[in-house]
C-alpha positions as CSV (number, residue, x, y, z in Angstrom):
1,X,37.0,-26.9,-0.3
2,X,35.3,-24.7,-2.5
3,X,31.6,-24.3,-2.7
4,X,29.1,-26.4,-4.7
5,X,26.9,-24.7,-7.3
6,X,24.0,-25.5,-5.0
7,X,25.6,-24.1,-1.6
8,X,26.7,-20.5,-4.3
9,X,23.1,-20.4,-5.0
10,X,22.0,-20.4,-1.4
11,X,25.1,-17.7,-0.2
12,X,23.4,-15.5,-2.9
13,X,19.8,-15.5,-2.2
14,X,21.3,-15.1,1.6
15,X,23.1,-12.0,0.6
16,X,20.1,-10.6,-1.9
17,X,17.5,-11.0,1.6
18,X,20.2,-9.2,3.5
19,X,20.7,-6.7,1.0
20,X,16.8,-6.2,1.1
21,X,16.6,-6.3,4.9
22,X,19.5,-3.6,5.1
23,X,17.3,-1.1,2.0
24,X,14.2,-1.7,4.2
25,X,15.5,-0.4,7.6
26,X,17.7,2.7,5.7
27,X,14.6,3.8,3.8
28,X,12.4,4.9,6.9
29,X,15.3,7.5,7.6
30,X,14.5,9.8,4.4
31,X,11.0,9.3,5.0
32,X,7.8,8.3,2.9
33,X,7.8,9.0,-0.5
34,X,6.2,12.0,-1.6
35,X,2.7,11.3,-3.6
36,X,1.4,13.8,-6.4
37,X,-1.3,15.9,-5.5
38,X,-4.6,15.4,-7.2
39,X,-7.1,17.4,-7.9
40,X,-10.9,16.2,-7.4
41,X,-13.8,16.9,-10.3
42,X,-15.0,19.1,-8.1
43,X,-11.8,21.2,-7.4
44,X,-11.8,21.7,-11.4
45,X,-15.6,22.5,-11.6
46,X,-14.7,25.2,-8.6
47,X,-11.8,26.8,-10.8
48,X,-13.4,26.6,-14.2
49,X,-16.3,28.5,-12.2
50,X,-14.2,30.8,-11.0
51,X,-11.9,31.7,-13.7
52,X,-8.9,30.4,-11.9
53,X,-8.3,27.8,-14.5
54,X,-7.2,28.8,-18.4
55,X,-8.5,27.5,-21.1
56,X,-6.4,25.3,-23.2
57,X,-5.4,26.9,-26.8
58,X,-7.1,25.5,-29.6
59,X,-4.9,23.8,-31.1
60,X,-5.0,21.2,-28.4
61,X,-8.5,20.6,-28.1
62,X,-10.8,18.7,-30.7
63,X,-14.1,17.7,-30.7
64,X,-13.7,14.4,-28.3
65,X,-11.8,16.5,-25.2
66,X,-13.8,16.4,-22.0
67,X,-14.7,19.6,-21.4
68,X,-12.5,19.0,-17.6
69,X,-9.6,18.2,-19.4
70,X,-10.0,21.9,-21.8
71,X,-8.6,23.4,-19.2
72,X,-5.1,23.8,-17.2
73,X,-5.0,24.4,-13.6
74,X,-2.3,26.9,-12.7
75,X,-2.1,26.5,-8.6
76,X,-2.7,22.7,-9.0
77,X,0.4,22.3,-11.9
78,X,2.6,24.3,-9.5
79,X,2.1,22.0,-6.2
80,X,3.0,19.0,-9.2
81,X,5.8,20.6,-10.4
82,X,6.9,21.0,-6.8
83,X,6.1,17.1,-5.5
84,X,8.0,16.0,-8.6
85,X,10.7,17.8,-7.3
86,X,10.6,16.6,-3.5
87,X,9.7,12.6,-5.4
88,X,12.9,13.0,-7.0
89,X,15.0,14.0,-4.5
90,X,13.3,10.9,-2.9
91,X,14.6,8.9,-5.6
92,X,17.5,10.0,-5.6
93,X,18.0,9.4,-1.6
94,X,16.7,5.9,-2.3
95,X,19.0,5.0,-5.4
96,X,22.2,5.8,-3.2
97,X,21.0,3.6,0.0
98,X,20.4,1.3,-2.6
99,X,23.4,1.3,-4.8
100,X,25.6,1.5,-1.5
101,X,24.0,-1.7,-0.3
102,X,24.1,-3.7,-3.2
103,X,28.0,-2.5,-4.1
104,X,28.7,-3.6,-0.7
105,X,26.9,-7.0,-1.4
106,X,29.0,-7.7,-4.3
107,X,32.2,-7.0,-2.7
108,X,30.8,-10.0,-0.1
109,X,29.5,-12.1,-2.8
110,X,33.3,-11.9,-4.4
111,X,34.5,-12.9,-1.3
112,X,32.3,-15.5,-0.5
113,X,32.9,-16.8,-4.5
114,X,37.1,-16.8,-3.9
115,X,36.2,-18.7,-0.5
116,X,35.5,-22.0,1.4
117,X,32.3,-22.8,3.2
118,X,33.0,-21.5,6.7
119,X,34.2,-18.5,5.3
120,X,31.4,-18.0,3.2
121,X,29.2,-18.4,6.0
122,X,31.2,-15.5,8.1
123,X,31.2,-13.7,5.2
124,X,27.2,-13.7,5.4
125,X,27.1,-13.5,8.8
126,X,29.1,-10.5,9.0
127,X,27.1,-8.4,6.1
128,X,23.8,-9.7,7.7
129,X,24.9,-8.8,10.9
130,X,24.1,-12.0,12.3
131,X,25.3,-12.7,15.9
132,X,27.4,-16.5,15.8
């Protein structure tokens, strides 16, 4: 007997906390996502101070720019452009887990859509990893 609207509803918010549950336990295995480095009000006082920091040309300044933000901050822009490059790498570790998981829920949630209830309850069983 196929399954009842209500019973399709339930396999598939079964399948989307699996699917969650299987991203969550993958994602500890590229490690935390990378975090941009800041840079403190005092760290730009220090390099404005010390000449390390350049002053912005003048067509990008007007009479409203904080004086802070006049500047650029060489050593801090490189460590950025580097964490944006180690973030999307990240990302991009994080997108495949994820893609992989949810293509492999779909190919469940067509099974469990061609299927009867017993066999829709293997079929989450056996992608949740459920012990029956």
């Amino acid at each position: 007997m196929r399954l009842t609207k209500a019973q399709l509803a339930h396999a598939c918010m079964r399948l989307n906390q699996a699917a969650e549950k299987r991203i969550a336990e993958a994602v500890p295995h590229i490690g935390p996502k990378p975090a941009l480095p800041g840079i403190s009000f005092a760290e730009q006082c220090d390099q404005i101070r010390t000449g390390k920091a350049k002053l912005r040309p003048q067509g990008e300044l007007n009479s409203y720019t904080d004086l802070k933000d006049a500047y650029t901050y060489p050593a801090h822009d490189k460590a950025v452009t580097v964490a944006k490059k180690a973030i999307a790498t990240w990302e991009a570790a994080h997108r495949k887990i994820t893609e992989r998981v949810h293509a492999e829920r779909d190919r469940v949630l067509d099974k469990i859509m061609l299927s009867d209830a017993e066999d829709a309850l293997a079929h989450i069983d056996a992608f949740s990893g459920a012990k029956g």
